[in-house]
Every structure is written in C-alpha cells, then in structure tokens.
C-alpha positions as MATLAB code, in Angstrom:
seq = 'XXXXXXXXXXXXXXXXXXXXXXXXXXXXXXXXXXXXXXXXXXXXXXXXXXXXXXXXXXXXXXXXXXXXXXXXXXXXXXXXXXXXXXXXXXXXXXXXXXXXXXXXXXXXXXXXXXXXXXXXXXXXXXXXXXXXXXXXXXXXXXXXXXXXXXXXXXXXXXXXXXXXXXXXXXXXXXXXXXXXXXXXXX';
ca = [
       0.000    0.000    0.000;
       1.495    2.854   -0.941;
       2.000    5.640    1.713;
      -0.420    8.366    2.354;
       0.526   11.927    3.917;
      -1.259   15.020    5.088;
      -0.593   18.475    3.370;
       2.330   19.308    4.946;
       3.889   16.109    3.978;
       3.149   13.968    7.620;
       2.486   10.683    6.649;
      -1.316    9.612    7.845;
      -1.153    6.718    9.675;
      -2.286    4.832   12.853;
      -1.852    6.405   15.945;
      -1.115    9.914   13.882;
      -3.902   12.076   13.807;
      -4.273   14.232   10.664;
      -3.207   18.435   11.100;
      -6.295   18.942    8.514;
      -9.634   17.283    8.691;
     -12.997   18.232    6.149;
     -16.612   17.828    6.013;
     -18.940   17.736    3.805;
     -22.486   18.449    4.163;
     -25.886   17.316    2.365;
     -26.713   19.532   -0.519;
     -30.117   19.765    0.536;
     -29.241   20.574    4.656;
     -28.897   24.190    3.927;
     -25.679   24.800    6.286;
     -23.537   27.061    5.440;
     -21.536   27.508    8.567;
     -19.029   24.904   10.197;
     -20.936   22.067   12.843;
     -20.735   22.305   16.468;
     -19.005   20.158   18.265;
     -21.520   20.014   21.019;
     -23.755   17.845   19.637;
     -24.199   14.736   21.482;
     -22.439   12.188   19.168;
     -19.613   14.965   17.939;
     -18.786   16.184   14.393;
     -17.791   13.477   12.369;
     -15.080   14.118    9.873;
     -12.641   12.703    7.550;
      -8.730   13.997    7.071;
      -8.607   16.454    4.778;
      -5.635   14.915    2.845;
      -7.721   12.145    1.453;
     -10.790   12.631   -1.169;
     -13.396   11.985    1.048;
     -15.653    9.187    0.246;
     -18.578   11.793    1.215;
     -17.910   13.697   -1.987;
     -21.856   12.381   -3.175;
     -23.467   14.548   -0.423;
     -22.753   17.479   -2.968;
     -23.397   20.030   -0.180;
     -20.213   22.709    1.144;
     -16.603   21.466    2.399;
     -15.898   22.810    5.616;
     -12.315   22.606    7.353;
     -10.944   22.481   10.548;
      -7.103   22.058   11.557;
      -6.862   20.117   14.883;
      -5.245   21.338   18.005;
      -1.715   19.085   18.797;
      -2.832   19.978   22.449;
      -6.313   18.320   22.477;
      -7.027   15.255   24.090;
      -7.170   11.874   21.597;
      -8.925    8.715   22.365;
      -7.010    6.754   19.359;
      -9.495    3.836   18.569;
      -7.354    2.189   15.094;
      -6.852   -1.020   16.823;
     -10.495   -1.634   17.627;
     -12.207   -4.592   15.941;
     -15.029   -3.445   13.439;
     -17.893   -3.508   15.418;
     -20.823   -4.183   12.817;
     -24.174   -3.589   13.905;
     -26.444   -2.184   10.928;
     -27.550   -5.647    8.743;
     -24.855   -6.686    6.337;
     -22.569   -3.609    8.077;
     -18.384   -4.449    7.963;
     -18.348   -1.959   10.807;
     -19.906    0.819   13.055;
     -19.010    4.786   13.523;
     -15.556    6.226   15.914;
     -18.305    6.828   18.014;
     -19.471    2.699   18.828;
     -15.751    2.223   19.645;
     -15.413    4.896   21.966;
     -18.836    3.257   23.766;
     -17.296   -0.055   23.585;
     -14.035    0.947   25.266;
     -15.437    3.107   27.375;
     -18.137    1.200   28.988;
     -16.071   -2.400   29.027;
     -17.323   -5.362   26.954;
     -19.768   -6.608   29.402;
     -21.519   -3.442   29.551;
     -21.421   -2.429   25.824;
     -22.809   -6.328   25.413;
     -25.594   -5.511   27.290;
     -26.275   -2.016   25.995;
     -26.295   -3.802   22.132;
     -29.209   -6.266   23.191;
     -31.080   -3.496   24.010;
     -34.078   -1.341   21.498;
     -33.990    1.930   20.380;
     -36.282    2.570   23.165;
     -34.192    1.477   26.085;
     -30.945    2.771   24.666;
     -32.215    5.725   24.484;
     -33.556    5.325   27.879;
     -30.306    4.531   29.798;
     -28.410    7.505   27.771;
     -31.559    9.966   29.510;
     -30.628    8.339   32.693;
     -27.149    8.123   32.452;
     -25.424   10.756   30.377;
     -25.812   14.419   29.570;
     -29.674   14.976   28.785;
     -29.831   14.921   24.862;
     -32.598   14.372   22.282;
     -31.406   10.827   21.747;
     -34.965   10.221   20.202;
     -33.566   12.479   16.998;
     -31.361    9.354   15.716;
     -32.076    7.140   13.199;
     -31.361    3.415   14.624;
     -29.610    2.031   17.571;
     -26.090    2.760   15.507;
     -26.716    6.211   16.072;
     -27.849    6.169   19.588;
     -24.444    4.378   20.888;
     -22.500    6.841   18.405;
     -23.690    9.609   20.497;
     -23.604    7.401   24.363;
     -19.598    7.201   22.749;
     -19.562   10.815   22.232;
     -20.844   11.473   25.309;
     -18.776    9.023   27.098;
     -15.854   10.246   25.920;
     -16.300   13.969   26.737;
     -16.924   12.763   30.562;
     -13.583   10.921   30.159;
     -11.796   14.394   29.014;
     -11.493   13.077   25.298;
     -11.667   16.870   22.766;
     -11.497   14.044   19.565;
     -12.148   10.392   18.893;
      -9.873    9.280   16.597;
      -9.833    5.969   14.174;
      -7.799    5.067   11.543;
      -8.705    2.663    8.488;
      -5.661    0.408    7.182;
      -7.341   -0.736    4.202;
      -8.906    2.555    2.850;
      -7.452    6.073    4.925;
     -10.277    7.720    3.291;
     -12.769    6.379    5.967;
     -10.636    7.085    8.613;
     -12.762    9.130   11.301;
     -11.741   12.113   13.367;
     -14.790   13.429   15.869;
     -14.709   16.453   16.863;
     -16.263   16.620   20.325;
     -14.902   19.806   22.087;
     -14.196   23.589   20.685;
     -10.772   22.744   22.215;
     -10.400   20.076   19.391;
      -9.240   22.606   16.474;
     -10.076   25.578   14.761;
     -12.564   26.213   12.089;
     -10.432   27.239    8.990;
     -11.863   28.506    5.129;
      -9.206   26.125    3.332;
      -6.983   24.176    3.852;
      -3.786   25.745    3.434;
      -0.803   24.218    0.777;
       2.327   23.784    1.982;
];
C-alpha cells in the first residue's frame, strides 16, 4: 500500500492524527456555517488529505485544523464492530462506547431497542434528544460521544488500514481545532 501523507507532507497513519480534517455536508441541509461540536455524538469528519468518500453529499466542504494539544482517544486497533444488517463496521463513536463502557456493559447495551438505549443515555449521560437518531447505531454513536467527553477526550480518533479515506476524526470539544476557510498548501 502505498504511503499516504497530510498536506504538509506527515504521513497519515495509525496512531497519527491528521493536522487537517474536512466535512462535507448534504446539498439539501442548507448549512452554510461549520458544525458544532456540542452535539451529542460529535462532528464526524474525515482527514482532509484524502478525497473523502462523502464527496456524493454534494453540499459545502468545511475545514478544521486540529489542536496538537487536544485530548485523543485513538481507537485504530479496535475490531469493526458491525451492527447495521450486512454492516463491515460501526461509527468512531461505537468504539469509543465499547471501550469506554467495558465489553460486558457495551454487550448488554447492544441487546437493548432503540427505546431502552435511548432510555439509559436519559438516565445516564448528559440529557440529549437521543430520540432524533435514526437506529440504535446512532444512539451508541452519540452514548460514545458522550462518554468520551466525561472521560476528558476533545477528539475520537480511528484510523482505516485498508482505505485512509474512511478514517474518522470526531470532533467533540471547541478545544479540538479551529474552524479554517481552506486548507492551506504547503
């Protein structure tokens, strides 16, 4: 595989987290300013360095560059974690749940319905409207996100091997980087 590098010529690999990192938005969503970080599951991104397999959303490219100072949880060695039907793997934001809340508790937490996910994230975490997401995915995304910013985590980051395009990098604190227009050449 040949090697892949950030802007600034920093190879992007496990356990490196990108300087750059991009999202794109749905054409038809409207936004035309850069996400917060505060909602519950984070701002999901992709480094910027890589065409991002989110291209198809058609909708504006925003940019951040990450603070070196924030704090990482670096999930690239989890296992994919599928959960969606004929899934390879879950969002950053599963792994962060998984390794936050042990295997015996995540185990239990994955037999559970939308319903009572959502109902131990009311009673347990930051109050949210959990109800918003689409499918029990979703729900542990944002119990991951949420976990994570009790644990001091600013960024959940995970790295894909096979493709670096879907590597993830959530943003889940303003101290996680700095909204930027472009990304700058160097």
């Amino acid at each position: 595989m040949r090697g892949v590098s950030d802007r600034r010529g920093i190879p992007l690999k496990q356990n490196m987290v990108p300087v750059y990192v991009q999202r794109i938005e749905e054409s038809s969503s409207g936004i035309n300013t850069h996400a917060s970080t505060m909602k519950p599951h984070g701002v999901y991104t992709t480094p910027a360095n890589v065409i991002s397999p989110h291209q198809e959303l058609g909708g504006n490219i925003f940019f951040w560059e990450l603070n070196p100072s924030a704090s990482v949880l670096d999930l690239s060695t989890s296992s994919p974690i599928p959960i969606r039907e004929m899934a390879i793997d879950s969002g950053t934001g599963v792994h962060a749940a998984s390794k936050l809340l042990g295997t015996e508790r995540f185990q239990q937490l994955l037999g559970r319905t939308k319903t009572q996910l959502i109902q131990w994230a009311d009673d347990n975490l930051t109050k949210a409207d959990y109800g918003r997401y689409y499918d029990n995915q979703e729900v542990l995304e944002a119990i991951g996100g949420q976990l994570a910013r009790q644990h001091g985590f600013d960024i959940l980051y995970r790295y894909d091997q096979t493709m670096p395009e879907f590597s993830e990098v959530v943003l889940l604190s303003e101290r996680a980087g700095k909204p930027i227009s472009e990304v700058p050449e160097i």
